[in-house]
Every structure is written in structure tokens, then in C-alpha cells.
N, C-alpha and C positions, 0 to 999 in steps of 0.2 A: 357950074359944071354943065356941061351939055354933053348932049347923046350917050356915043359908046365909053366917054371919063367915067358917067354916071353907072354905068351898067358894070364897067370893071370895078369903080370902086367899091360896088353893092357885093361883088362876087368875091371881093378878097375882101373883105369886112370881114362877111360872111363864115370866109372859110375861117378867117384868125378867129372870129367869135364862136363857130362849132368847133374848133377845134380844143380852145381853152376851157369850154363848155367839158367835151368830153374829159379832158385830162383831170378838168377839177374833179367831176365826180369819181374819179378813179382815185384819188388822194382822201377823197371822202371815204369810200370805201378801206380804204386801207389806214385809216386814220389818222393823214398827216396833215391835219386840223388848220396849222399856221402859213403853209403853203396851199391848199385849197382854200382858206381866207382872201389871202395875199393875190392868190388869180383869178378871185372873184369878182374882187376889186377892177383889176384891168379887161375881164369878159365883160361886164356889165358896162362898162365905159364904152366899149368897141360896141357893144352890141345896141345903145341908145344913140349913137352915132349914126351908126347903121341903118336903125330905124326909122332916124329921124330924114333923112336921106331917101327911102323909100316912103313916106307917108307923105313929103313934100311932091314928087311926084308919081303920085300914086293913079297917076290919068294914063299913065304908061305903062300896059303890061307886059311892054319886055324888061323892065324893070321889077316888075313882081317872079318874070320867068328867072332872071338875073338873080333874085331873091333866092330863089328854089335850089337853084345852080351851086349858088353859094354852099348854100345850105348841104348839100348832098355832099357836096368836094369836104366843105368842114369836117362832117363825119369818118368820110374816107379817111380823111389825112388824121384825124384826134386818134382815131384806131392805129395807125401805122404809128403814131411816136408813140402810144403806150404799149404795145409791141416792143418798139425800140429800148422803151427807159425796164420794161421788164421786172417790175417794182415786187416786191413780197417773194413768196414758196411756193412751189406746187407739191405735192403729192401722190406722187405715182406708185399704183398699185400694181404689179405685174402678175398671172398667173401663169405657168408653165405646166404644160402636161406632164411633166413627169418629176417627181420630188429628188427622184435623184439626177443635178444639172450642178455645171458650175459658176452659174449666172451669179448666185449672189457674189463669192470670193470673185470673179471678174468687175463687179462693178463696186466692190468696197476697194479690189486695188487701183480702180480710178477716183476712188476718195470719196466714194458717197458711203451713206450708213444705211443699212441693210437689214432690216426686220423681215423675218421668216419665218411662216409656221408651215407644216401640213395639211391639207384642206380637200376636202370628199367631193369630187366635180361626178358630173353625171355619170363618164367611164372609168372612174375609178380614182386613185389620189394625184394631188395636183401640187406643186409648190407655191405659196402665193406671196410674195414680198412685197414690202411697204417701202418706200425712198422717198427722202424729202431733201428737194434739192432746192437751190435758187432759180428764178426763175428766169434767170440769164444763162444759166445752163440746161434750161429742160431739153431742148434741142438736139445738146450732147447726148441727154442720159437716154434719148428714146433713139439717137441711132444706133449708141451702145447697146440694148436692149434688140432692138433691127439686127445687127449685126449679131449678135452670142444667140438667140432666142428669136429668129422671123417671125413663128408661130404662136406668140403668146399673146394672151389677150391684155390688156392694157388702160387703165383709167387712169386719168390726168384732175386733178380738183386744186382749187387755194385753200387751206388752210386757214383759218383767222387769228387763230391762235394759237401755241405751242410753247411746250415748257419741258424743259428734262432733254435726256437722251443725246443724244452723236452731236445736235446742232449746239448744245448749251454749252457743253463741254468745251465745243471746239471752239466756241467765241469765247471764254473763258483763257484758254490759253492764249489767245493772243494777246491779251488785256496787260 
């Protein structure tokens, strides 16, 4: 390999190994144990290649810059497909100034499930609802929200775990 073969190869190594990098630990996180195995397997492969490619000519620091380069685009791009694949639930909490809204029945007849109680904000009572959607649809639920309620305030989390209630059910019935 000579010159800029070397410097491109170093840089899509690179990106295919930060990127498999990022995704495994997202499968780890979510516990999908035999697939973050399985792509451990071919990151470490990519990424001793890689290496071994950079340490052979390691006299050259546009090959270390190449290195870096890699490295940075990996991560961009590892973030944009876990983005993409959108794995697990979020849990969006909504609050509304005012208890009396039609936000919740707006957003169960687009098919989410709707936990609501009353809640004492600083000027007075507030409506505050729990949704737990997939996180292929977060997107939707918060322009729906945009749209019925501009003004409410709004927290997005994952979940790790969940059991009972609208999501059980509903996977039940398809079964």
C-alpha cells in the first residue's frame, strides 16, 4: 500500500470499526447479548487490521492524522445508525399548565397509552402525563404534543425495564 491507499484505508477501517464499536455498546446497553457478541467479533477483527496498518507505518503522521479522521467519522456515523435502528422505549413525561386539556384523549386516539394525574407547579395545578412509546415513534409523539400543547414542558428517558399496563397488553393481543 503506498500513500493516500494507505491513508484511505486507515480512515474507512476506522469509521467501520467506530462505528460497530458504537452500535455494540448500544446492544449491550439494551441487552442484546448474542448480537453485541457477534459484532464484537467482526469490530475487533476490523479494528487489529487497522492497527496493524497504522503501527507498520507509524513514521507517517498523516497516517496517525488519517487515524483520528477515522476515528471521529466512526462515531458520527455509529450515532446516526443508532438513530436509525431506534432500538428499545422512551418515556415521555408531559406537563401542561392547565389540568383541564384535551391532550391526553388526543394522544391515546393516536394509540399511545396515557397515564395522568394532577400535579401542584409553582402557579397553580398542572396536568402531568406519562407515554411510553417506541422509540421509532418518539418523533411522532413529540410533534403531536408540538402540535395539541406548544407550551408544555416535556422530558424524554429510556426506560430499562417495564412490565404491566397499555404496552403488555397490547403485545399480548397480537400473540
Amino acid at each position: 500500500m503506498l500513500g493516500n491507499s494507505i491513508l484511505l484505508t486507515i480512515i474507512i477501517i476506522n469509521i467501520v470499526y467506530v462505528s460497530l464499536f458504537t452500535v455494540r455498546i448500544i446492544l449491550v446497553m439494551k441487552s442484546r447479548r448474542l448480537l453485541a457478541s457477534l459484532i464484537s467479533m467482526l469490530e475487533v477483527f476490523i479494528y487489529l487490521m487497522g492497527l496493524n496498518i497504522v503501527l507498520n507505518n507509524i513514521d507517517q503522521p498523516l497516517n496517525l492524522i488519517a487515524y483520528c479522521v477515522g476515528w471521529g467519522s466512526g462515531v458520527w456515523l455509529g450515532i446516526r445508525i443508532e438513530e436509525w435502528l431506534a432500538l428499545g422505549y422512551s418515556t415521555v413525561q408531559i406537563v401542561v399548565n392547565s389540568a383541564e386539556t384535551s391532550l391526553p384523549a388526543r394522544l391515546r386516539d393516536k394509540g399511545y397509552g396515557v397515564t395522568s394525574w394532577t400535579a401542584e407547579g409553582r402557579d397553580g395545578p398542572r396536568l402531568v402525563m406519562q407515554v411510553l412509546a417506541k422509540r421509532s415513534n418518539e418523533k411522532k409523539l413529540l410533534q403531536y404534543i408540538q402540535e395539541f400543547a406548544p407550551k408544555a414542558f416535556v422530558i424524554s428517558y429510556e426506560p430499562r425495564f417495564f412490565r404491566g399496563g397499555f404496552w403488555t397488553k397490547r403485545l399480548h393481543e397480537r400473540e
